[in-house]
PANU-17212 format. One line per field, with one value per residue (C-alpha): residue number from 1; residue in one letter; y, z, x. Coordinates in steps of 0.2 Angstrom, whole numbers, plus 5000, padded with zeros to 4 digits. Layout:
<recs>
num <- (NUM,...)
residuo <- (a,...)
c2 <- (Y,...)
c3 <- (Z,...)
c1 <- (X,...)
</recs>
This chain:
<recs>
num <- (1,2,3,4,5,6,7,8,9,10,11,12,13,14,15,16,17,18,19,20,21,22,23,24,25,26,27,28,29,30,31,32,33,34,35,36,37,38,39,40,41,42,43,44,45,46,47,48,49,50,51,52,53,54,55,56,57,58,59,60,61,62,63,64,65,66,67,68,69,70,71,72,73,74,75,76,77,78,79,80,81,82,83,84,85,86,87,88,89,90,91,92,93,94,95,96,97,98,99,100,101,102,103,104,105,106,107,108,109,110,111,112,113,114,115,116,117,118,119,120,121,122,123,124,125,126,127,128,129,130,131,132,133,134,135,136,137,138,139,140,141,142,143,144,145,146,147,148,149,150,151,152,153,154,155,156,157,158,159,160,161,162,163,164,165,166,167,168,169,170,171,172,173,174,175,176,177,178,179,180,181,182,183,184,185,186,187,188,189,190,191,192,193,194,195,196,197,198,199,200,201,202,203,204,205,206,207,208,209,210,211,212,213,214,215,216,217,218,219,220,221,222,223,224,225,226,227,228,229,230,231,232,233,234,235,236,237,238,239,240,241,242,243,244,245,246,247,248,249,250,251,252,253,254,255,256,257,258,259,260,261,262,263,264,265,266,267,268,269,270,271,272,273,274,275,276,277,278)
residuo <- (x,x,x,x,x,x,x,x,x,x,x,x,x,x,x,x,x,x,x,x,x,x,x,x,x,x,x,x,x,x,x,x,x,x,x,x,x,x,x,x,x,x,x,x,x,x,x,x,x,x,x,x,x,x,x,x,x,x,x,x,x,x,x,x,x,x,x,x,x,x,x,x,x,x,x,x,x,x,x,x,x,x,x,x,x,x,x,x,x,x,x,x,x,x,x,x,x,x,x,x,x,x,x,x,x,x,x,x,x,x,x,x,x,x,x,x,x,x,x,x,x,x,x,x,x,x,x,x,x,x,x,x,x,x,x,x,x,x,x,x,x,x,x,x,x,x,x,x,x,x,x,x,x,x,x,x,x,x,x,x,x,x,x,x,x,x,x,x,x,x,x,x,x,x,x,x,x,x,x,x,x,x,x,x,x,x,x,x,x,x,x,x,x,x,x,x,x,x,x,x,x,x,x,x,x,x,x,x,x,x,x,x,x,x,x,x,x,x,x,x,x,x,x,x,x,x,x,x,x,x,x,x,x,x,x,x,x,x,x,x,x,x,x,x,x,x,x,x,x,x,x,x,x,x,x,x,x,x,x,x,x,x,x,x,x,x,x,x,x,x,x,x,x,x,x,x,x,x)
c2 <- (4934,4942,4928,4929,4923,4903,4906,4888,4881,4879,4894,4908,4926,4940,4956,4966,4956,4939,4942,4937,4954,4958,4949,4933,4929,4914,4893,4881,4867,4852,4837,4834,4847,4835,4832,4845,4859,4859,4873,4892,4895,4905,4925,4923,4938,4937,4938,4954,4966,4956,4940,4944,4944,4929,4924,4933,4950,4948,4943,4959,4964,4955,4955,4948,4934,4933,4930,4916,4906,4906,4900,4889,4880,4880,4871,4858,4855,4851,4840,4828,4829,4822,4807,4806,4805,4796,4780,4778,4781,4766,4754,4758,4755,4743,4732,4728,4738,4754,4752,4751,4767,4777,4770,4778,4794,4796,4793,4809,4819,4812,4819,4836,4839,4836,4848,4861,4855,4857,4873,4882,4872,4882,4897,4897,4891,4877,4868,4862,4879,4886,4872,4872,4887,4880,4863,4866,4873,4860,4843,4853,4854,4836,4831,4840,4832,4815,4804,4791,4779,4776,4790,4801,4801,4803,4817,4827,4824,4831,4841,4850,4851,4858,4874,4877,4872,4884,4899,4893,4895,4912,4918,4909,4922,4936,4926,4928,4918,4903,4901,4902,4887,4877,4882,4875,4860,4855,4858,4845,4832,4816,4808,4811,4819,4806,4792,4800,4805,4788,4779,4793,4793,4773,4773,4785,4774,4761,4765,4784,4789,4790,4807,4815,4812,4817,4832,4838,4831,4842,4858,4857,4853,4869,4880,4871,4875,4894,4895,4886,4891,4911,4906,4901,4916,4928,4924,4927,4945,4943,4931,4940,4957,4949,4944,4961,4971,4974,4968,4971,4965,4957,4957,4972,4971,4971,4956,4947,4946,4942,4930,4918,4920,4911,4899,4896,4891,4882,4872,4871,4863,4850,4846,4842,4832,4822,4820,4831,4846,4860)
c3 <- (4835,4850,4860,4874,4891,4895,4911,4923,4911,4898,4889,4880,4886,4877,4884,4876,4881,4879,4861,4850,4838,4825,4812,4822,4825,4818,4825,4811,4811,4810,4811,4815,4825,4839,4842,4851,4841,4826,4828,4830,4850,4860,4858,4842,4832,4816,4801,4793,4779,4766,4773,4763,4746,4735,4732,4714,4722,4734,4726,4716,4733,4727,4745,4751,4737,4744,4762,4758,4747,4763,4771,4761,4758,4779,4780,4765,4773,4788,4783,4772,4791,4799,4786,4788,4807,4808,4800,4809,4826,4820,4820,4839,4843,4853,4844,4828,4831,4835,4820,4809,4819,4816,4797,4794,4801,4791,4775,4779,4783,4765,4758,4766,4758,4743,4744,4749,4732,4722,4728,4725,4707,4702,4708,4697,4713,4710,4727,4730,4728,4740,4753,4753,4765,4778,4777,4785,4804,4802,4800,4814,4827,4823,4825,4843,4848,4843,4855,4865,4865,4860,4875,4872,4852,4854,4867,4855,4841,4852,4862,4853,4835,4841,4846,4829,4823,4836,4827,4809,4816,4822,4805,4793,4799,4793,4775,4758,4758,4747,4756,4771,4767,4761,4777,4787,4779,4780,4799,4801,4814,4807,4823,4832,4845,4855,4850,4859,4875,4876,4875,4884,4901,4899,4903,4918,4926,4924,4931,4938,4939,4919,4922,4927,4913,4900,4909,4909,4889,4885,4894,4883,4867,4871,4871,4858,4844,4849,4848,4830,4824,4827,4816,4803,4801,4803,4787,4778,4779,4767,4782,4796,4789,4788,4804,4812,4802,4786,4775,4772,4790,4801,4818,4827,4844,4855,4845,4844,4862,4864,4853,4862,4876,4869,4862,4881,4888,4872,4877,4897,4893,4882,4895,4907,4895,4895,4916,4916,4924,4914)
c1 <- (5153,5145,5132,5122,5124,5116,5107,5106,5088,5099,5091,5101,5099,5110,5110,5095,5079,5085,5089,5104,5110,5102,5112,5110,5091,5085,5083,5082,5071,5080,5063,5047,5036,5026,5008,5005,5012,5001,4997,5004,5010,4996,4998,5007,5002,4990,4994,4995,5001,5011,5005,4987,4997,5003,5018,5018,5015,5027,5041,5040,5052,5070,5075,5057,5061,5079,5075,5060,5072,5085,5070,5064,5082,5083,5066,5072,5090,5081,5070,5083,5093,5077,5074,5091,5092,5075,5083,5098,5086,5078,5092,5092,5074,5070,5057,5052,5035,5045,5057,5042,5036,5052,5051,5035,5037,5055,5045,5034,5048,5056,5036,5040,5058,5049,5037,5048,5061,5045,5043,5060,5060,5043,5048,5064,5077,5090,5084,5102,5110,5096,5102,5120,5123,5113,5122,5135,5131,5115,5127,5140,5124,5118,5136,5138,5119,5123,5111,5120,5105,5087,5077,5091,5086,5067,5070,5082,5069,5053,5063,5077,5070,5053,5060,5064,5048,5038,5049,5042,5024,5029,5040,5023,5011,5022,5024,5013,5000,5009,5023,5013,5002,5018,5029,5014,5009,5027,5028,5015,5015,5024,5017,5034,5028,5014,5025,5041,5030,5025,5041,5049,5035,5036,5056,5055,5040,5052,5068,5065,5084,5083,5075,5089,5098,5086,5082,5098,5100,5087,5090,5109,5099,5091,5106,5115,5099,5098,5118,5119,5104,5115,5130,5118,5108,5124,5129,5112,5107,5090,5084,5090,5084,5067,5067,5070,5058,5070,5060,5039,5030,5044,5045,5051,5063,5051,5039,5054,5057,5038,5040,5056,5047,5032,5043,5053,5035,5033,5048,5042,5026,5035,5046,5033,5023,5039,5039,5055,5061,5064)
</recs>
């Protein structure tokens, strides 16, 4: 599989514009989006064309239908990971209060893969059948990200997970309006995202060399989700063709490279919310 250089950010840049090929376009959302990225990143386009029909109009288009159930399968995997993940990040916290924290926000995560279970059930989608693909490369990349401690947890959770979600925002303004509205409401802020700044900024104050170290944790977090998020999309041509214009209004090459810029200053402005360098 051909993939793009990693420049010294941490960021991954194949030859053509800073894109991945064709085939190979996609990061998957893996948690919670943070506070700060409720909503869609600035200049992200409008939607338009297939995005003013429902869902029972545009599912007439098989492939249309093919690519939102890979979608919608990616979003569910993801968010079973993050309840998952979520848990086991609170048997590291440090106090009771923060276990409770991480407790609560695991339960809304739990709400989301729900919704989206709901979803693939009523539009005539075993939900199980519509995850398993995605499975796979998701439990590899969580396995190769395991967090060593509690700071390094929260970073991955804010840091890592939220590039994936600022590519959801991009992908809902091409969707019908159904899907739209449930791809959305499912990205919404479990409250991850001020409660991770906080602890995070708080650690730094104290001991400042703990910087260092997250920086650099986060700029391989970085690479590590554009590089799976490639192997998982390879596979999946409905998606993939979606997300290169293939299929009713998606992105052409040159939106596409507009649109991991957006997410790469996204992911700077993050960082420095979290007093790290990106």
């Amino acid at each position: 599989m051909c993939v793009g250089r990693i420049h010294g950010n941490g960021v991954m840049y194949p030859a053509d514009r800073g894109l991945p090929p064709p085939h190979e376009r996609a990061i998957l959302r893996s948690m919670e989006t943070p506070d700060n990225a409720t909503e869609a990143i600035d200049g992200a386009p409008s939607p338009t064309g297939i995005a003013a029909q429902d869902w029972a109009t545009a599912s007439a288009d098989p492939q249309y239908r093919a690519a939102v159930v890979d979608l919608l399968g990616a979003l569910a995997y993801g968010e079973l990971a993050a309840f998952e993940r979520l848990a086991e990040d609170a048997k590291l916290a440090p106090s009771l209060g923060d276990k409770a924290a991480l407790a609560r926000m695991a339960s809304a995560e739990f709400h989301h893969f729900e919704q989206l279970t709901d979803r693939l059930t009523a539009i005539d989608e075993v939900p199980a059948a519509a995850m398993e693909p995605f499975g796979k490369a998701l439990d590899e990349f969580h396995r190769q990200t395991a967090p060593s401690d509690w700071l390094e947890g929260l970073v991955k959770a804010y840091v890592g997970d939220s590039i994936a979600s600022d590519f959801y925002r991009e992908i809902a303004a091409r969707l019908d309006t159904d899907t739209r509205s449930l791809v959305l409401a499912v990205l919404d802020d479990t409250g991850h995202g001020n409660f991770a700044v906080e602890k995070v900024r708080g650690a730094i104050e104290a001991e400042p060399r703990v910087g260092g170290r997250l920086a650099l944790w986060a700029r391989r977090l970085m690479g590590e989700a554009l590089s799976q998020a490639q192997r998982v999309v390879a596979d999946r041509d409905a998606l993939s063709t979606m997300l290169v214009g293939g299929v009713a209004d998606g992105f052409d090459l040159a939106e596409v490279g507009r649109m991991f810029s957006r997410i790469t200053e996204a992911h700077t402005k993050r960082m420095a919310a979290l007093g790290l360098a990106a």
